[in-house]
ROSE-4610 file (N, C-alpha, C; in Angstrom, 1 decimal, always signed):
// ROSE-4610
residu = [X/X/X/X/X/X/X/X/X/X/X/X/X/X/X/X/X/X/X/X/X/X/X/X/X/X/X/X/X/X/X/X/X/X/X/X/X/X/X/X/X/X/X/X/X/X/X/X/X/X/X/X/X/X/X/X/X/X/X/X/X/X/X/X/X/X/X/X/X/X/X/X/X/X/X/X/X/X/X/X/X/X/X/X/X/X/X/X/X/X/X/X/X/X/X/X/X/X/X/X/X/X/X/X/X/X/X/X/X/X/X/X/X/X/X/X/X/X/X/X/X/X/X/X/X/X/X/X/X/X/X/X/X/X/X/X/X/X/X/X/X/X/X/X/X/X/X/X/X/X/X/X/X/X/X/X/X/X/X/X/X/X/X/X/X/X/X/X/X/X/X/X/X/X/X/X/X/X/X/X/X/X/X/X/X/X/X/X/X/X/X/X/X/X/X/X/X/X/X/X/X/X/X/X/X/X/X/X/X/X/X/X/X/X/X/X/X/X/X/X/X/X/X/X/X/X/X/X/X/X/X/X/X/X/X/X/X/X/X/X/X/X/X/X/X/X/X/X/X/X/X/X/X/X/X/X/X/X/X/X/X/X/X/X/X/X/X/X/X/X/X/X/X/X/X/X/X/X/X/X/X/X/X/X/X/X/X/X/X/X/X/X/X/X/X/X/X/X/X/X/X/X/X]
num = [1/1/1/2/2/2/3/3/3/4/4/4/5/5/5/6/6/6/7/7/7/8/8/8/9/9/9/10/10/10/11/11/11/12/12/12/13/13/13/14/14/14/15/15/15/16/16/16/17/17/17/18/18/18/19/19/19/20/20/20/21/21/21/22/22/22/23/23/23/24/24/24/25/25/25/26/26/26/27/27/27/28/28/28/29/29/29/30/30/30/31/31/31/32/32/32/33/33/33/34/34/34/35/35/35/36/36/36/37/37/37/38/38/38/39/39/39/40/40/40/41/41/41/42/42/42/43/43/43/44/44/44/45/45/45/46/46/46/47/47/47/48/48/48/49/49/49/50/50/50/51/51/51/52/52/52/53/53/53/54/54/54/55/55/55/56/56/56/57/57/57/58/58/58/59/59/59/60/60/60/61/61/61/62/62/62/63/63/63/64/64/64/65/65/65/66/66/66/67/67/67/68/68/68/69/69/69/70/70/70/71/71/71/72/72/72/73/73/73/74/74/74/75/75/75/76/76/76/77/77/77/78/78/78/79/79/79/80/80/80/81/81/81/82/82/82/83/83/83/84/84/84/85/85/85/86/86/86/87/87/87/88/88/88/89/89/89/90/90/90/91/91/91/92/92/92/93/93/93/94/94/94/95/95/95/96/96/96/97/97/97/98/98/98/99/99/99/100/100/100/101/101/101]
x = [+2.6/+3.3/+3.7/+3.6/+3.6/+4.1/+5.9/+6.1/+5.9/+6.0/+5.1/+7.0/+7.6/+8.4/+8.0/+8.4/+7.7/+9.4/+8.7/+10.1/+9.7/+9.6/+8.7/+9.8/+9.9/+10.1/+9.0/+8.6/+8.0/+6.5/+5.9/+4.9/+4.8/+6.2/+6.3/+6.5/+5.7/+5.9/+5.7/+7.1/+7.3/+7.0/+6.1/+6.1/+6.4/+7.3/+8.5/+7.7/+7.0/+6.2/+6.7/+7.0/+7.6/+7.4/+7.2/+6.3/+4.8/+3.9/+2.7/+1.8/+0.9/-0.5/-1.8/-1.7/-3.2/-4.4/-5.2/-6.6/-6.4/-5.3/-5.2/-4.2/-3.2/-2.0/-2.9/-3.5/-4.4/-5.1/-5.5/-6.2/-5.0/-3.8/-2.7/-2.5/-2.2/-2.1/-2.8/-4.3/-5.1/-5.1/-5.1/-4.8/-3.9/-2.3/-1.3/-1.7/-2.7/-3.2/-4.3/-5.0/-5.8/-5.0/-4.0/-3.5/-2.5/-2.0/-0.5/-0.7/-1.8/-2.1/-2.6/-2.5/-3.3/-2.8/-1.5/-0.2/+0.4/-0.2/+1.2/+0.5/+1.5/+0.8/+1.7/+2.3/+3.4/+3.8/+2.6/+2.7/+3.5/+4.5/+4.9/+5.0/+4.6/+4.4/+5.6/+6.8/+7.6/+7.5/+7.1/+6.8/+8.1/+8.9/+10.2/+9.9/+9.5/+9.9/+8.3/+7.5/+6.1/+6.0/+5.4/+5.8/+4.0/+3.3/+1.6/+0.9/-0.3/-1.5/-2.6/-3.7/-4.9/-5.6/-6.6/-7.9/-8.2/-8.3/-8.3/-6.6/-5.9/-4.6/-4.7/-5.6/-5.7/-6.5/-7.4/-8.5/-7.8/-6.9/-6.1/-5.0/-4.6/-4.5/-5.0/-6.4/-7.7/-7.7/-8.1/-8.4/-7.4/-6.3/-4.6/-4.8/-5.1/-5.0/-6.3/-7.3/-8.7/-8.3/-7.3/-7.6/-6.5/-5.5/-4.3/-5.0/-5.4/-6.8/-7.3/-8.7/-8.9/-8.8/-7.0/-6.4/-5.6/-5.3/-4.7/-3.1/-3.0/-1.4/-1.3/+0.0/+0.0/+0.6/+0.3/+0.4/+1.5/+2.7/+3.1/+3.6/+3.3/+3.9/+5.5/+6.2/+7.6/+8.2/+8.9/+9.8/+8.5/+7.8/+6.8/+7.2/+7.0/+7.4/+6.5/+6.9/+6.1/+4.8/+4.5/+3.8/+2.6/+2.4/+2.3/+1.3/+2.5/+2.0/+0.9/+0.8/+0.3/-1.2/-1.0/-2.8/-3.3/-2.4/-2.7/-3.7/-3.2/-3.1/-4.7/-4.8/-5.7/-7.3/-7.0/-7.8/-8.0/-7.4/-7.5/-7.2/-6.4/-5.5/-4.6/-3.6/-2.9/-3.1/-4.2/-5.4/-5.0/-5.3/-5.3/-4.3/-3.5/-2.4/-0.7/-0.1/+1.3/+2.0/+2.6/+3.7/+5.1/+5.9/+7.3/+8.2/+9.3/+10.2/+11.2]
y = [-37.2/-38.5/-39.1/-40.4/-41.1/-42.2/-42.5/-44.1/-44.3/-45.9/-46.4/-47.8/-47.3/-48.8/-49.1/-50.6/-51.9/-52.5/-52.7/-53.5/-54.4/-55.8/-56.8/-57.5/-58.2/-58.7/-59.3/-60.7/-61.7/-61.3/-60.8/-60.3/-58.5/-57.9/-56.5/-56.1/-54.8/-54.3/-52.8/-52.4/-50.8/-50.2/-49.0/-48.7/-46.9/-47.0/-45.5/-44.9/-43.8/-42.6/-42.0/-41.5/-40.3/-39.7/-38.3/-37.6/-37.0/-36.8/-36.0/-37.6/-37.4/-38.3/-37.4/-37.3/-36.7/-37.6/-37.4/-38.6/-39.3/-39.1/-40.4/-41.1/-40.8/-41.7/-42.4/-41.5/-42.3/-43.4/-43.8/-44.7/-46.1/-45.7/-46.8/-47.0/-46.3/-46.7/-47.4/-47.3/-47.9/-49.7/-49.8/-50.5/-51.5/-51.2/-51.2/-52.3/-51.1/-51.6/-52.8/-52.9/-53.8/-55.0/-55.0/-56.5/-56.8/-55.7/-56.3/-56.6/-56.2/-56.4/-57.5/-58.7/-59.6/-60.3/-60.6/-60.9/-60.6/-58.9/-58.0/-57.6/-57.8/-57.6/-56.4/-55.5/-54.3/-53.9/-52.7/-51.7/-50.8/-49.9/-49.0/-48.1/-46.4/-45.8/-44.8/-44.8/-43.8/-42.4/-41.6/-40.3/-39.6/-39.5/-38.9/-38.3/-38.5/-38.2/-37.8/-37.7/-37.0/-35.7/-34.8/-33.3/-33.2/-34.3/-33.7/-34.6/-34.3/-35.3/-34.7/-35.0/-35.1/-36.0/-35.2/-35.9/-37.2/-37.4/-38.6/-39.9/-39.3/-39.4/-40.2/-39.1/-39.5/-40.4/-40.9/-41.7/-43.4/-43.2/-44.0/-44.9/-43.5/-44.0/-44.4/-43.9/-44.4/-45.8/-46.0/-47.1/-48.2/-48.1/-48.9/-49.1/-47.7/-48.4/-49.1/-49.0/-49.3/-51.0/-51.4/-52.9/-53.0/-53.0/-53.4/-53.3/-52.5/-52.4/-53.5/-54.1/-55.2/-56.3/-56.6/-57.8/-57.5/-57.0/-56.9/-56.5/-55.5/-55.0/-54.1/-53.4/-51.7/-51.4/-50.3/-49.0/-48.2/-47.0/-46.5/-45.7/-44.3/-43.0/-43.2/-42.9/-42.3/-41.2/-40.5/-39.7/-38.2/-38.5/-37.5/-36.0/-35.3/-33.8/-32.9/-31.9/-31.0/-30.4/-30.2/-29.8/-31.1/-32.3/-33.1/-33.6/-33.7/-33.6/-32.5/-31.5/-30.3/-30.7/-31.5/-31.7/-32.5/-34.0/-35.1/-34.6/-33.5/-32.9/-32.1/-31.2/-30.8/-31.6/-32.8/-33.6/-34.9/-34.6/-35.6/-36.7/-37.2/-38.6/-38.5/-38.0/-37.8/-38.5/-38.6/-39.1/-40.6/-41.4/-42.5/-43.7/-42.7/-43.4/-43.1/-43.7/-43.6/-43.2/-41.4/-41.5/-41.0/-41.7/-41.4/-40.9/-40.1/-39.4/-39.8]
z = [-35.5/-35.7/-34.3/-34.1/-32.5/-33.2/-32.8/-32.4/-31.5/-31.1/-30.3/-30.0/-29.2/-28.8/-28.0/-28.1/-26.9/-26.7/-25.3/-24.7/-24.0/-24.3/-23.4/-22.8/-21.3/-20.7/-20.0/-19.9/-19.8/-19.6/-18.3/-18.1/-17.9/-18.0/-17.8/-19.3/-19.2/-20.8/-20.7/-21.7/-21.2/-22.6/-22.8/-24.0/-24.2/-24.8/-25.2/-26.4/-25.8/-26.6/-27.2/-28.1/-29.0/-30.0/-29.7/-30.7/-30.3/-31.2/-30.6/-30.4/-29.3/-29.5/-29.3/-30.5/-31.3/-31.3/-31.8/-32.3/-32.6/-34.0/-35.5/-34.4/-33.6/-32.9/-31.8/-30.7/-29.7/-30.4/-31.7/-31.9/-32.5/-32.7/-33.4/-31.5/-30.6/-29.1/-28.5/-28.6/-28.7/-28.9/-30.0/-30.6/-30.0/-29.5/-29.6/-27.9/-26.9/-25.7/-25.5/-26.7/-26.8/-26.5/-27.6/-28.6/-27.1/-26.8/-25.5/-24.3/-23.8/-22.6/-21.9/-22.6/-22.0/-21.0/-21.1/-20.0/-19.6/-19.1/-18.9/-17.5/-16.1/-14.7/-14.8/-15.2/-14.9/-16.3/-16.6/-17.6/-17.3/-18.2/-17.9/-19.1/-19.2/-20.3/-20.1/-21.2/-20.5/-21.4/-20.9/-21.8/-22.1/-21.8/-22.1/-23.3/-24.3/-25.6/-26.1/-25.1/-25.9/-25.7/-26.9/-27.4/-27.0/-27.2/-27.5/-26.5/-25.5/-25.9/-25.6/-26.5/-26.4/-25.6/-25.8/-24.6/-25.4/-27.0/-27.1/-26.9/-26.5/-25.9/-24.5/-23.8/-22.5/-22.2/-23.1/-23.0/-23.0/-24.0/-24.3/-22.9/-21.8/-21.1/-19.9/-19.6/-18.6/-19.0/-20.4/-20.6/-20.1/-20.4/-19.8/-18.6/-17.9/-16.3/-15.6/-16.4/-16.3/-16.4/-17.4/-18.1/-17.0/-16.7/-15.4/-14.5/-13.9/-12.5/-12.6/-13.3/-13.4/-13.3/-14.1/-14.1/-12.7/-11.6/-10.8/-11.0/-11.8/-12.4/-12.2/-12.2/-11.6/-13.6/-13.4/-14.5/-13.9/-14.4/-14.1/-15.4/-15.4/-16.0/-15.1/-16.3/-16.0/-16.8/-16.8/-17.9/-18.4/-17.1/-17.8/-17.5/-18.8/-18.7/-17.9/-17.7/-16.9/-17.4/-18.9/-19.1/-19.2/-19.3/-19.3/-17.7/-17.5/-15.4/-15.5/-15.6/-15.5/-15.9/-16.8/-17.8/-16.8/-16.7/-15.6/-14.2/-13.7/-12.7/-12.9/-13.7/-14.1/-14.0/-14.9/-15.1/-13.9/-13.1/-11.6/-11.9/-13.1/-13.5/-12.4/-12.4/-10.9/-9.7/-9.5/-8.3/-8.4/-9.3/-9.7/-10.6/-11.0/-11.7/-10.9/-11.2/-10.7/-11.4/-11.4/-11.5/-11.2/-11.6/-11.3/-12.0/-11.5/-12.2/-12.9]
């Protein structure tokens, strides 16, 4: 189970993970990144509160910084746990995405 909070301020938009993102969640995220992104120059994902992610998880957020890349916007991980970092890291997301503590 993955809520999904949004906190929009004008063109920045922060979205509060919580819980596992599994397949069936990566696809409501998904989703969630299609529909929000269109006006948004300063994404920010704050993981604080995520227990899980899958590779379909992760795909989810390639795609994020793939679409902000693009449009000329930065992406930034925050509140991300260590085990978390750890996968990022693994998988050379690290490399390319931003994030902060």
């Amino acid at each position: 189970m993955l809520d999904i909070k949004k906190e929009q301020n004008g063109s920045e938009l922060k979205l509060i993970l919580v819980g596992k993102l599994s397949i069936q969640e990566a696809k409501a995220l998904g989703q969630v990144v299609d529909d929000e992104l269109a006006d948004v120059t300063n994404l920010t994902f704050d993981l604080k509160e995520l227990t899980y992610v899958s590779s379909a998880g992760l795909r989810v957020l390639l795609t994020a910084q793939n679409i902000m890349d693009e449009a000329g916007g930065r992406m930034t991980l925050v509140n991300v746990p260590p085990f978390i970092k750890d996968v990022l890291k693994l998988t050379g997301f690290n490399k390319f995405m931003t994030i902060e503590d």
